[in-house]
Structure formats: C-alpha cells, structure tokens
C-alpha positions in Angstrom: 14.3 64.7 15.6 14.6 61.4 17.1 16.6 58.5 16.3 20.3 58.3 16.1 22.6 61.1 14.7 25.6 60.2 12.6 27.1 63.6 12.4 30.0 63.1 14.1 30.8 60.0 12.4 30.3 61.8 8.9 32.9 64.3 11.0 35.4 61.6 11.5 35.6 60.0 8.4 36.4 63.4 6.6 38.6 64.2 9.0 40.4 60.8 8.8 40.6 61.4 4.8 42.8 64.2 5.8 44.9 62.1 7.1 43.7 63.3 10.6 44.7 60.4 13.3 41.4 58.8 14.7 42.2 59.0 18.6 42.5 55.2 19.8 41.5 53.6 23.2 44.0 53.1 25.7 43.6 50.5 27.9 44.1 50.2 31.7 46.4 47.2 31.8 46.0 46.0 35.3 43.5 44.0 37.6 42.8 45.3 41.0 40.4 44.3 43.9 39.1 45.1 47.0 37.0 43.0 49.7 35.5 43.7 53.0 35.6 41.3 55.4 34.3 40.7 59.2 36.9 43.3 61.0 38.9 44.8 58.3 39.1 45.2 54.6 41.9 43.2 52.1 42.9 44.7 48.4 44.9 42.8 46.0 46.8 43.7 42.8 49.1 42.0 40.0 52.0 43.5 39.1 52.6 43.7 35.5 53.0 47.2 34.3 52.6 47.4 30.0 53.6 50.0 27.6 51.4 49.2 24.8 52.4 45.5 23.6 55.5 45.3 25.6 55.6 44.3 29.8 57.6 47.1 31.0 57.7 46.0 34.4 56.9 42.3 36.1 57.2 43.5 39.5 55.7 46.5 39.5 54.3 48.1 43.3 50.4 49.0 42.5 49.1 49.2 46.2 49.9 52.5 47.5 50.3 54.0 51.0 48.1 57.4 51.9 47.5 56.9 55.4 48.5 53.7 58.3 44.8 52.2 58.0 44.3 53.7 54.6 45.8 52.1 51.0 45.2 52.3 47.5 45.5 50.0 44.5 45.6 52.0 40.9 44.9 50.9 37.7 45.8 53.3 34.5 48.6 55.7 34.0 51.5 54.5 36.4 52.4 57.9 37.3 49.4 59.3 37.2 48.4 56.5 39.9 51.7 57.0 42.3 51.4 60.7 41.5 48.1 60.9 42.9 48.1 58.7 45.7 51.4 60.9 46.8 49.3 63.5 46.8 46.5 63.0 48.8 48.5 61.0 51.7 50.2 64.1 52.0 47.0 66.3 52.0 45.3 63.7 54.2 48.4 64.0 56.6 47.9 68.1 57.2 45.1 67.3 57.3 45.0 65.2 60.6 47.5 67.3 62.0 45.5 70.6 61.2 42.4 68.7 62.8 44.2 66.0 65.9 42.1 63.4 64.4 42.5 60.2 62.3 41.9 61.2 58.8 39.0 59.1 57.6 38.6 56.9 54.4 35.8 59.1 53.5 37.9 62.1 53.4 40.5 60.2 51.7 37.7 59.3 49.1 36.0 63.4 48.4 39.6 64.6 48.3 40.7 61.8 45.4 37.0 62.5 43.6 37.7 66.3 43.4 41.1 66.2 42.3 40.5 63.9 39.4 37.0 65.4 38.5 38.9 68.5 37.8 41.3 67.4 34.8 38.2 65.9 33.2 39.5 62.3 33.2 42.5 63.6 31.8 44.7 61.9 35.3 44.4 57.9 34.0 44.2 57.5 37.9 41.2 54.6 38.5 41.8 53.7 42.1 40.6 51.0 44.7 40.5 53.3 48.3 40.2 50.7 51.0 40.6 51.7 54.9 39.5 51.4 58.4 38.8 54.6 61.2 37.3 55.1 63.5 33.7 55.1 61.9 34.0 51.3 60.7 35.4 49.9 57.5 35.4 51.0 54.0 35.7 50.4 50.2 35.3 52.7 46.9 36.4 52.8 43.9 37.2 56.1 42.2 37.4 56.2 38.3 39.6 59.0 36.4 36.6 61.4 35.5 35.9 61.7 39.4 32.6 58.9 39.9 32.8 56.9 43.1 31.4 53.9 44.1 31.1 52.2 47.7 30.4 48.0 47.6 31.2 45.4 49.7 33.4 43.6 46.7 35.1 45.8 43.5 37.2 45.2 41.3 39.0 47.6 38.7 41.5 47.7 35.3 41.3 45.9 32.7 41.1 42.4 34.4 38.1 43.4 36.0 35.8 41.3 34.3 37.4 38.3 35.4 38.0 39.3 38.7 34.3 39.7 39.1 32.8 36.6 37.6 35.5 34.9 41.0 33.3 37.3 43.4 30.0 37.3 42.1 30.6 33.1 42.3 32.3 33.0 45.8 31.8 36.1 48.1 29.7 35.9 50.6 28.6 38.1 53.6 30.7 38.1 56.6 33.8 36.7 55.0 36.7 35.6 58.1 40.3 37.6 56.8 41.4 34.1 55.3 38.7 33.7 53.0 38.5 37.4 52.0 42.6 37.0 51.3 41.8 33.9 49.1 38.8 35.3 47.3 40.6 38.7 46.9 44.2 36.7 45.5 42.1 34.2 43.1 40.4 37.2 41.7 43.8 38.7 40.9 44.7 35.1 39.5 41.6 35.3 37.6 42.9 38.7 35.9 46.3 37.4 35.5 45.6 34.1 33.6 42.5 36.0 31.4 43.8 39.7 30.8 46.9 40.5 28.7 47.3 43.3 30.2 47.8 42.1 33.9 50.3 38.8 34.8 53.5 38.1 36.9 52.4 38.0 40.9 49.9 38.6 43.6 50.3 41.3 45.8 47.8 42.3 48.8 47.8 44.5 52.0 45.0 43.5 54.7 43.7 46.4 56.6 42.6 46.4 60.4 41.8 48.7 62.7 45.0 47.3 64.3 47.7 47.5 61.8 48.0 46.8 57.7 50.1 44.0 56.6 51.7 44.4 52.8 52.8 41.0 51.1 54.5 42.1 48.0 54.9 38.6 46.1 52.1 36.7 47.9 51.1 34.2 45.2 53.9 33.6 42.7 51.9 31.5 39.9 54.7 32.4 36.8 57.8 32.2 38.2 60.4 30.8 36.0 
C-alpha cells in the first residue's frame, strides 16, 4: 500500500503507556571544521565538552593526533572520539612500519569507516580527518554509522549549521594559510556564540607537508 505507515508510532505510544521510556536524541555538543587551503589543510575546534545541561569541561582537547601530517577533530562521545582516534594512530603506525611508507590520509579514512560501520553507530565518534602525504592534501568527514564524505570545506557537531552558513558566505578557492586560519576560527566562533552545546575557545592545528602546528587557546572570545 502506499502512503505513510503509522505502525510503529501506534507501537510507541502503547509501549509508552506501559510506562516504557521513549528513547530521546542525544546531541553532539561540539562544532568542528576543516578547510583546505593552497599547500596544506587547517581544522578548528571549540572546546566545551557537555554532559547534558551542564559544561563539564571549558578546556577540553578535541583535535587529535593519529599520525605527524595526519589529525582529527571529534564531535560526539568524548571517549568514544579519544578512544578511537587512539586507535587508528596506533594501527596507522604498524601500519607504516609493516609497509616503510608514510601512512596516507586515505588509509587513515577506510580504517576509521570500517571500525565505526561495525558497531552500527553505536561509537558516537563523528570525526573531521584532515592530512597531507605524499599524494596531495585531504579532508573527510566520517560520521558514527561509518558514511564519509571528502569536500574542500566541512564542518561537524552540533554547531555545524553555523559553522557552515561562515563558509558557504566566505570560502573561496585557493584560500592562502591566513585566510583558511580565519575562515576556519570564525566558523568555530560562529558555533560558539549560536550553539549551546559548543563555547569557551578556539583551538586549531594547520597541516603541511612540512610540519603541523597545534594552537590550543588560539582565539579566547569568553575569557573572564
């Protein structure tokens, strides 16, 4: 038949009359970016970490180490993201040894994808992969039921949508590092000043095929 079936909500409200908790949303918290640029690739992060209503955390690390030209920023379950990131950058690192190569962004990427695809979602992981090797420079995003997604601009977490409405006005092709660092950080700000569920600082790592600089604390726009 077509149309619309309202079995299941027939479903829940009898088993809600039971007394049978209706399972609730959970959200992300968190607004996280990435941003190629012309020679590397910069991500960005806040660093409020919630626990439902309450900020757990202002100063909370999101951007995470997997490789020397490869980082992460996660969005979700804090342990689930810092869990999973450990993970693969240790995977990624037998990797390179097993092979005597650079372990790629792309490898990085399939080996986050499979891992998450099989819990189901069940791993709140929803990462921002960014890197550079020696076949260029690369972004995806990798959400907790294992989809990926490769763009020039991304953003993630619950903050996203104001992150994005900063890109989709400003980016441009062929950004220089500074601008990308600006656009990336007033995307974040964007999250921060919009989102509940992201505040207190800026953080952001910019990735070349040279070296990766972190700056934990790079815009401050709540300090008291």
């Amino acid at each position: 038949m077509p149309g619309f079936d309202f079995t299941n909500y027939n479903r829940n409200a009898a088993l809600h009359a039971r007394g049978v908790p209706l399972p609730k949303a959970t959200s992300t918290g968190t607004t996280i970016v990435g941003c190629i640029f012309d020679g590397g690739v910069v991500i960005a992060a806040d660093t409020r970490a919630t626990s439902g209503p309450i900020v757990a955390d202002k100063n909370c690390e999101k951007l995470h180490y997997i490789a020397p030209q490869i980082w992460c920023a996660g969005a979700g379950t804090a342990a689930d993201t810092e869990f999973t990131t450990a993970i693969i950058s240790s995977n990624l690192e037998l990797h390179a040894l097993s092979t005597g190569r650079k372990p790629r962004v792309v490898t990085c990427m399939t080996m986050l994808k499979q891992h998450l695809f099989q819990y189901q979602g069940h791993i709140g992981a929803y990462l921002v992969v960014a890197g550079c090797d020696p076949t260029g420079t690369h972004l995806f995003t990798v959400h907790a039921h294992g989809s990926t997604d490769k763009l020039p601009y991304v953003t993630m977490g619950s903050g996203s949508l104001a992150a994005m409405s900063v890109f989709e006005t400003q980016w441009k092709a062929n950004l220089t590092r500074d601008e990308a660092v600006k656009l990336a950080s007033d995307a974040i700000q964007a999250g921060i000043f919009n989102d509940l569920g992201s505040g207190s600082n800026v953080d952001v790592a910019i990735i070349t095929q040279d070296k990766t600089e972190l700056k934990r604390g790079y815009v401050k726009p709540n300090e008291r």
